[in-house]
TIMI-2910 file (N, C-alpha, C, CB; in pm, 1 decimal, decimal comma, always signed):
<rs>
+----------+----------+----------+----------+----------+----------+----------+----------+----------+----------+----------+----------+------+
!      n_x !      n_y !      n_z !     ca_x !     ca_y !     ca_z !      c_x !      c_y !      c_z !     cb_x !     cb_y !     cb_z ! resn !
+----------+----------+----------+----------+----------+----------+----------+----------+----------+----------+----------+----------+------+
!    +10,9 !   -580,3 !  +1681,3 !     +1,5 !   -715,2 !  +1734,0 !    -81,7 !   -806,1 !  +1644,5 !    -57,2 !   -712,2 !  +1872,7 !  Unk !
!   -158,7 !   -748,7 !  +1550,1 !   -235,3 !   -834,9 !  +1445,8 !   -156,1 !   -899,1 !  +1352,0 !   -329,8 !   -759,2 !  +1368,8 !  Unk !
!    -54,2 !   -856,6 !  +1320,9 !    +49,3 !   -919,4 !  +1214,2 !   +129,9 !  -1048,2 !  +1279,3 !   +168,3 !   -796,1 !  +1166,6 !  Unk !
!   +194,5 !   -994,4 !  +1377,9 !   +256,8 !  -1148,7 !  +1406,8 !   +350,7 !  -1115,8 !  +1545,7 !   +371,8 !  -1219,5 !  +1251,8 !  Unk !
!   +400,4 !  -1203,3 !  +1611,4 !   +486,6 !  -1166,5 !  +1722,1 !   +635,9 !  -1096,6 !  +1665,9 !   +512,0 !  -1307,8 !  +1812,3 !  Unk !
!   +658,2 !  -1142,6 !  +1528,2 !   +796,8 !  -1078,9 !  +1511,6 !   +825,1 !   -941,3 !  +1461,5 !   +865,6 !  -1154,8 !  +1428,8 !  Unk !
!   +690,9 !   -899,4 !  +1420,4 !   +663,5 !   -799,9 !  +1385,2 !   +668,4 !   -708,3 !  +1514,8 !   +551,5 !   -812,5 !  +1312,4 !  Unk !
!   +575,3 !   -694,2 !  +1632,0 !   +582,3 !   -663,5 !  +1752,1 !   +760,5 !   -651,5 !  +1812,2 !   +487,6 !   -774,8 !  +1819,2 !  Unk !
!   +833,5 !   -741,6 !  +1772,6 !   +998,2 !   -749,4 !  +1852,1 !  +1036,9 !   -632,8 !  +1758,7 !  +1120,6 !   -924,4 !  +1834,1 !  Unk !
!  +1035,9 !   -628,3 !  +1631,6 !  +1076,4 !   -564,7 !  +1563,6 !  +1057,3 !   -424,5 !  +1566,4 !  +1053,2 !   -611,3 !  +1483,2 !  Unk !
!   +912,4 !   -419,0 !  +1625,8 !   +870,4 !   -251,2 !  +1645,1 !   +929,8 !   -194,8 !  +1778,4 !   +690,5 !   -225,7 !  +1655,9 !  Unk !
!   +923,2 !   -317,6 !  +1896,3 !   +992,4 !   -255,0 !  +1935,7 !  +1115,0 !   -246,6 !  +1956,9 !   +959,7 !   -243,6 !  +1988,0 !  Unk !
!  +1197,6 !   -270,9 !  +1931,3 !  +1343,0 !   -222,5 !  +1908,9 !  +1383,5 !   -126,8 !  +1800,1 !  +1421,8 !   -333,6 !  +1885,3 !  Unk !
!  +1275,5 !    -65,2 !  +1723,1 !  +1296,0 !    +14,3 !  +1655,2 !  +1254,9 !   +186,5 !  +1759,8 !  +1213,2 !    -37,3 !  +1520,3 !  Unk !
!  +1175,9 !   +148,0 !  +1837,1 !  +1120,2 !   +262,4 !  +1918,7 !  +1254,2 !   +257,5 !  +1993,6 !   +963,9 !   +242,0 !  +2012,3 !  Unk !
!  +1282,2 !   +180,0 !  +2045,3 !  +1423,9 !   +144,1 !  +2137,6 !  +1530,2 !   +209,2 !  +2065,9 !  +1466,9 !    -28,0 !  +2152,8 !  Unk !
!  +1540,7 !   +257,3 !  +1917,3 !  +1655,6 !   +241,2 !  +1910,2 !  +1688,4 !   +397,4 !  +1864,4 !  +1692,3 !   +118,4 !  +1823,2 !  Unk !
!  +1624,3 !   +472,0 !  +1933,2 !  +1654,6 !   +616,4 !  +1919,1 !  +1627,4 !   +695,9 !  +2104,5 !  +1524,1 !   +686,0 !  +1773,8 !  Unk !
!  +1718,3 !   +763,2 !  +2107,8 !  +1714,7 !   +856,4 !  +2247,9 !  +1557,0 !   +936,2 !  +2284,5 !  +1843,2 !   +994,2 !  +2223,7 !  Unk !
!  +1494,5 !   +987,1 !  +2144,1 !  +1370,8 !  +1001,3 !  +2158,3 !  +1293,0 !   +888,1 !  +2103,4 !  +1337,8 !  +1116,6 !  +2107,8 !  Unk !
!  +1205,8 !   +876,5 !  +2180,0 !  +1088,7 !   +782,7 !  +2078,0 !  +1003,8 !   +804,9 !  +1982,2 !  +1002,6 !   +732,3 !  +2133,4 !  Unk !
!   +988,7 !   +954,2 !  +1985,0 !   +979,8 !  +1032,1 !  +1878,8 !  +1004,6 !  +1001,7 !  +1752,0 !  +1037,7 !  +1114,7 !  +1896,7 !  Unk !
!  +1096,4 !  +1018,9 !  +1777,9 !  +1213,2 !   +983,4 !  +1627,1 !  +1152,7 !   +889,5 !  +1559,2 !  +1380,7 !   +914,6 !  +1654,5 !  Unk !
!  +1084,2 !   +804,7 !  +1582,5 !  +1107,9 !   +701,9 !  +1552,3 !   +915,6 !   +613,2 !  +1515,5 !  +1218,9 !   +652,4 !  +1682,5 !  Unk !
!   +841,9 !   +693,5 !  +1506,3 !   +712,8 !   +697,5 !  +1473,2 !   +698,5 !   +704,8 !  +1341,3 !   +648,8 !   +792,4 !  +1531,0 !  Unk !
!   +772,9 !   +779,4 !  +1261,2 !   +738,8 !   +734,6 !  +1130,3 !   +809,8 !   +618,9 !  +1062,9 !   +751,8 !   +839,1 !  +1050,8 !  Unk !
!   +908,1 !   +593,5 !  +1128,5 !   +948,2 !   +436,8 !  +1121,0 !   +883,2 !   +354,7 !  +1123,0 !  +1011,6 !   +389,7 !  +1194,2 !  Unk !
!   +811,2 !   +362,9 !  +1233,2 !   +734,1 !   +226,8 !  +1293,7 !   +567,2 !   +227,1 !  +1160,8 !   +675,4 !   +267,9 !  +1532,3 !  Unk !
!   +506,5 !   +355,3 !  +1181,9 !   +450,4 !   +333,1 !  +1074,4 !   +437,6 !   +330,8 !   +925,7 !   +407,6 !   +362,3 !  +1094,6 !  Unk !
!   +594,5 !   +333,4 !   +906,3 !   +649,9 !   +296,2 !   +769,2 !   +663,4 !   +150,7 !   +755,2 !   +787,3 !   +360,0 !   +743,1 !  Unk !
!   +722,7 !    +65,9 !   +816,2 !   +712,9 !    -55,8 !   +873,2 !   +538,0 !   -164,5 !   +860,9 !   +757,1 !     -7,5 !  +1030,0 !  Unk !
!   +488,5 !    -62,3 !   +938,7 !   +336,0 !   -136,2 !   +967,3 !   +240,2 !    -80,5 !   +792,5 !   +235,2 !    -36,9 !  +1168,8 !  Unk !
!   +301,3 !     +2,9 !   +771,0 !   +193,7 !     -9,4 !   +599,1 !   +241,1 !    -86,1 !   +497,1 !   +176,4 !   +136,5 !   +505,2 !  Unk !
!   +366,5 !   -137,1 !   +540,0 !   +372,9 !   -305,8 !   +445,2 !   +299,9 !   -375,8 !   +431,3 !   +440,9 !   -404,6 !   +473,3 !  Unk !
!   +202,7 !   -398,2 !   +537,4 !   +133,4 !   -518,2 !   +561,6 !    +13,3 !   -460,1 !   +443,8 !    +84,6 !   -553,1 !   +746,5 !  Unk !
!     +3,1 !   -348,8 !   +432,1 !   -122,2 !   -320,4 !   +323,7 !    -74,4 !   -354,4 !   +233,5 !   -182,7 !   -189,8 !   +293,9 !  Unk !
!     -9,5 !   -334,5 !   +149,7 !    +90,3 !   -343,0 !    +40,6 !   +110,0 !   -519,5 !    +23,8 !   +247,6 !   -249,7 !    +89,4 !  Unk !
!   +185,1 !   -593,9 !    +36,7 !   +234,3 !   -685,9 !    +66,7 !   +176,8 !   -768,0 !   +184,9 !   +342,2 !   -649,8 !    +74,2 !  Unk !
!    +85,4 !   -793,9 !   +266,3 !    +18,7 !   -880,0 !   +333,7 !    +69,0 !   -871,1 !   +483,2 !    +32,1 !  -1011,6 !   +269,4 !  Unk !
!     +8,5 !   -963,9 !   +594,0 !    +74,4 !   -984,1 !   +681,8 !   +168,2 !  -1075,2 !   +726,3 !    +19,7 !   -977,2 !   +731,6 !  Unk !
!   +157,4 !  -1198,7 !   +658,8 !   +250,9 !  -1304,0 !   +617,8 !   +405,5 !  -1256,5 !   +597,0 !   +196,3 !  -1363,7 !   +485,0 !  Unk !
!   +378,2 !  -1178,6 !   +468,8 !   +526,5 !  -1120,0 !   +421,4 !   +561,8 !  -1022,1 !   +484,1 !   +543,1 !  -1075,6 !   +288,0 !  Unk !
!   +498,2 !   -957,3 !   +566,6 !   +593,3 !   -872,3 !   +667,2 !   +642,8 !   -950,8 !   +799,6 !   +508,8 !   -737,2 !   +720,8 !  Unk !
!   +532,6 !  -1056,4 !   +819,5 !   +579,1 !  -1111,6 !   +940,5 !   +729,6 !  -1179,8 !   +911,6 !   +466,7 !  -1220,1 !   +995,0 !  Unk !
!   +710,6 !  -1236,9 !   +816,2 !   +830,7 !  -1317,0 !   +770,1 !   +970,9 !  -1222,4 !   +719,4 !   +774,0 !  -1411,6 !   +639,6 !  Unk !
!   +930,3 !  -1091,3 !   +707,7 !  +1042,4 !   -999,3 !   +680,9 !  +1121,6 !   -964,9 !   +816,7 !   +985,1 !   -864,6 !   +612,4 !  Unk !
!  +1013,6 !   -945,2 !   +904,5 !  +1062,4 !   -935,7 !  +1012,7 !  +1152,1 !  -1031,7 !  +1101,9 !   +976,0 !   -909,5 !  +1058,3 !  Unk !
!  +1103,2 !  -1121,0 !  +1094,4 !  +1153,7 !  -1269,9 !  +1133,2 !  +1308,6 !  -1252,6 !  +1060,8 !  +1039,6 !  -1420,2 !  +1054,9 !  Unk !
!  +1311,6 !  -1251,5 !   +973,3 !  +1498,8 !  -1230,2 !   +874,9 !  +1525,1 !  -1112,7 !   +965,7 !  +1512,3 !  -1167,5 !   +644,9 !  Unk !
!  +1446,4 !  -1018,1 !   +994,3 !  +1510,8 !   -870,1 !  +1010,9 !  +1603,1 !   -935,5 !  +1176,0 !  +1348,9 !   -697,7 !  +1035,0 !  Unk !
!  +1508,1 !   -975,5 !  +1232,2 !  +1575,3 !  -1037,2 !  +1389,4 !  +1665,3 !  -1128,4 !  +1354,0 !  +1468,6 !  -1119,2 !  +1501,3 !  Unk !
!  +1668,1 !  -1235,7 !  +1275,4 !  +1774,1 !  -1334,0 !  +1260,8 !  +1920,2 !  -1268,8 !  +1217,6 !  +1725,0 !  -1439,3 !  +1152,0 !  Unk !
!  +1924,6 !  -1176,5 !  +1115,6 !  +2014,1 !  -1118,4 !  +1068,1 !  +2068,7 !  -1037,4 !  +1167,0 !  +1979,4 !  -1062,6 !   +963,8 !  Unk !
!  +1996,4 !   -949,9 !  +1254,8 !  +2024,4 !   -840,5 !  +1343,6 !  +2022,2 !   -730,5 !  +1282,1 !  +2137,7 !   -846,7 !  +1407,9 !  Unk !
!  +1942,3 !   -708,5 !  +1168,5 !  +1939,9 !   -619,9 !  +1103,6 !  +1827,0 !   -516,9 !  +1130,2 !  +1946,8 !   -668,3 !   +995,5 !  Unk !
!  +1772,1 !   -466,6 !  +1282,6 !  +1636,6 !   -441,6 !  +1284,2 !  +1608,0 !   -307,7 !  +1223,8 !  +1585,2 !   -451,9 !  +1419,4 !  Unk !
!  +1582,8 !   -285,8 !  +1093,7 !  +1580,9 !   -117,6 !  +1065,0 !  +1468,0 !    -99,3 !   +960,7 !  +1739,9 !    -49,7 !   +994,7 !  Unk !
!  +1416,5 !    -21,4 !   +973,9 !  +1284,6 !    +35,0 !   +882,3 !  +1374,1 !     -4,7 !   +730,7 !  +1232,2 !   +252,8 !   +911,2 !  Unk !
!  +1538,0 !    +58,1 !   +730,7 !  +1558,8 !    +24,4 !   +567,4 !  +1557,6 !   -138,1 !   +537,9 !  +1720,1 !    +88,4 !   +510,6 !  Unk !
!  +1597,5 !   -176,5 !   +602,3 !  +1591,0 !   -371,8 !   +544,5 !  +1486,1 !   -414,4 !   +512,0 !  +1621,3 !   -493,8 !   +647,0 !  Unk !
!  +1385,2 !   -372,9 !   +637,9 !  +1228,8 !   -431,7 !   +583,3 !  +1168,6 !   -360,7 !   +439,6 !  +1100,6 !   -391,5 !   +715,4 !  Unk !
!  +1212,3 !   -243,5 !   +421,0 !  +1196,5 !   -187,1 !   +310,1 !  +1253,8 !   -289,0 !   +189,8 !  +1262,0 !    -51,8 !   +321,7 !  Unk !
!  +1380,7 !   -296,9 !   +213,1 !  +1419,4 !   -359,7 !    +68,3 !  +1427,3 !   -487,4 !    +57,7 !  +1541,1 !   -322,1 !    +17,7 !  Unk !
!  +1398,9 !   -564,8 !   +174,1 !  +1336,7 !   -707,3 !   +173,0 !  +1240,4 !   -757,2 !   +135,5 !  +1322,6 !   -748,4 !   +254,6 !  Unk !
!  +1159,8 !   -674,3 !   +177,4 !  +1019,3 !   -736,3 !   +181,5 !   +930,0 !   -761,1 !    +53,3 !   +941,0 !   -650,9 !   +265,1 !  Unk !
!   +966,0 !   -687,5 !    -70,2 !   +909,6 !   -733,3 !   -167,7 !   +932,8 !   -861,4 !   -241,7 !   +918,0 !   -652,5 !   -231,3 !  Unk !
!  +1106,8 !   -910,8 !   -176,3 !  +1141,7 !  -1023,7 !   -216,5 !  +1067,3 !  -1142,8 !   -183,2 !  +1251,7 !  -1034,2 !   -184,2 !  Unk !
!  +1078,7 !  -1106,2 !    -24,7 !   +953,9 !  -1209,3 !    +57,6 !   +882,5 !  -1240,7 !     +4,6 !   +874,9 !  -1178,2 !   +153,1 !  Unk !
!   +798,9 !  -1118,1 !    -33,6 !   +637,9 !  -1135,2 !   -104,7 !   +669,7 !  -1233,3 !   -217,7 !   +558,5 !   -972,7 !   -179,1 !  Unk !
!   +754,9 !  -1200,6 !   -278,0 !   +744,0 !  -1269,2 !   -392,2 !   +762,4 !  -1429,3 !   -370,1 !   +843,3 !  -1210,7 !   -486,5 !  Unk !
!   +849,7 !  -1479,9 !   -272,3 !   +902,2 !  -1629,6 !   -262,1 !   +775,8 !  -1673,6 !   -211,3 !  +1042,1 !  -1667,9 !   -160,1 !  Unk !
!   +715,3 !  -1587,5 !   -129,9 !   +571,2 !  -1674,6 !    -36,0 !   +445,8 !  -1676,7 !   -135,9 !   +505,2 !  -1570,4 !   +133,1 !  Unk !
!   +490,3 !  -1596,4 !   -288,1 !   +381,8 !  -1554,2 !   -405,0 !   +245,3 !  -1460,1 !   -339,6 !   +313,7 !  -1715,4 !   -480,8 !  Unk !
!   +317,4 !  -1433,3 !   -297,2 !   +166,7 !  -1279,0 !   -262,8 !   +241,1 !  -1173,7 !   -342,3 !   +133,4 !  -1193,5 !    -40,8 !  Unk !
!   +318,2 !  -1141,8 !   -370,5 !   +344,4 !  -1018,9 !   -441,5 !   +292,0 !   -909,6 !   -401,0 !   +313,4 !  -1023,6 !   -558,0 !  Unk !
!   +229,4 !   -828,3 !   -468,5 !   +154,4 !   -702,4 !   -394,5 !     +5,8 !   -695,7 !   -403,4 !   +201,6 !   -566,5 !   -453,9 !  Unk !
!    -56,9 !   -695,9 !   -255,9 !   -177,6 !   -736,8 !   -257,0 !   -290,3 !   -681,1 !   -325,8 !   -202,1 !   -742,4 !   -154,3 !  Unk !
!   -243,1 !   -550,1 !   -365,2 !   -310,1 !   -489,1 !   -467,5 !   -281,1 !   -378,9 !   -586,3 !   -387,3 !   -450,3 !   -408,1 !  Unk !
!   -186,7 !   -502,8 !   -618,0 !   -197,2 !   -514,6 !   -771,8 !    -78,7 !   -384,6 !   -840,7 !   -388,5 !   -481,0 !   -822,2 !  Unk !
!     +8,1 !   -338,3 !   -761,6 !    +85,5 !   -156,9 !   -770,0 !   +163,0 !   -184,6 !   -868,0 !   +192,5 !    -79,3 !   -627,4 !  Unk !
+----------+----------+----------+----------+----------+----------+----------+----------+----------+----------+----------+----------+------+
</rs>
């Protein structure tokens, strides 16, 4: 909930989107260590595309999000 509200929609429908919820924990914190990497801005805003598109999946935010970073110029917050 520190990152942003779209981030939050995004997590959960990713917990949502398996029969166990299980499943689906290293997703969510695959997802949430972007924000170390790349900020909270650029994940919030990855997320935000991830809902507009309907694309809600650990892989999009993966291969989005460095783009993000880059248009909003945070790039990687430290320095990889």
């Amino acid at each position: 909930m520190t990152v942003g509200p779209n981030t939050v929609e995004v997590i959960k429908r990713i917990l949502a989107s398996r029969k166990f919820e299980v499943q689906t924990y290293r997703m969510c914190q695959g997802v949430l260590s972007f924000s170390k990497k790349y900020g909270n801005a650029a994940l919030e805003e990855t997320c935000k595309q991830a809902l507009a598109y309907g694309k809600v999946t650990y892989t999009f935010v993966k291969n989005r999000i460095a783009a993000v970073a880059g248009e909003l110029g945070t790039e990687a917050v430290q320095g990889l």
